[in-house]
C-alpha positions, 0 to 999 in steps of 0.5 A, spaced: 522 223 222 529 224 218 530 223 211 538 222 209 539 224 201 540 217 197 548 218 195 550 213 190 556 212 186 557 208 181 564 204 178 566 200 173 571 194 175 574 190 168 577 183 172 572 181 176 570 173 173 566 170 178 562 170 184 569 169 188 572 177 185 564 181 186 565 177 194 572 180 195 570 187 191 564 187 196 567 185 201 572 191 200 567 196 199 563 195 205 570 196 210 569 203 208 567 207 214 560 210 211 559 205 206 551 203 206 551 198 201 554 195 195 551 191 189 555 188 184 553 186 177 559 181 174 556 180 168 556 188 166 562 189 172 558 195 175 558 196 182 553 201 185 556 203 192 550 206 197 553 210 202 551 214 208 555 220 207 559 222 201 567 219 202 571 221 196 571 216 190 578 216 190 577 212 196 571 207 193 577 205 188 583 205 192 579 199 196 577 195 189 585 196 186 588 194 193 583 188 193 587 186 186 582 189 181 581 195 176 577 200 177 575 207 175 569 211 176 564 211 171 
């Protein structure tokens, strides 16, 4: 049996206001060959992003800016 370390990254996203914003910042994440998983809270605007490999953040943020939002890494 094979077990894969848990890669995780976490950012902050400020202009997400409804559950419409955390969809397509969802959506935008999971476009993202070797992204696993993706949980947004809007209410504290935090995004976990599980992934299967390591993919530089610069990525994970330039696919939540050009979905139309702020994002930094946290």
């Amino acid at each position: 049996m094979l077990f894969f370390k848990k890669i995780e990254k976490v950012l902050k996203v400020e202009n997400m206001k409804c559950a419409h914003c955390a969809a397509k910042v969802e959506t935008a994440l999971k476009g993202i060959d070797g992204v696993k998983n993706v949980k947004v809270d809007i209410s504290t605007k935090i995004v976990k992003i599980i992934l299967k490999k390591d993919i530089d953040t610069d990525v994970l943020v330039k696919a939540v800016v050009d979905a139309g939002f702020d994002a930094q890494v946290i």
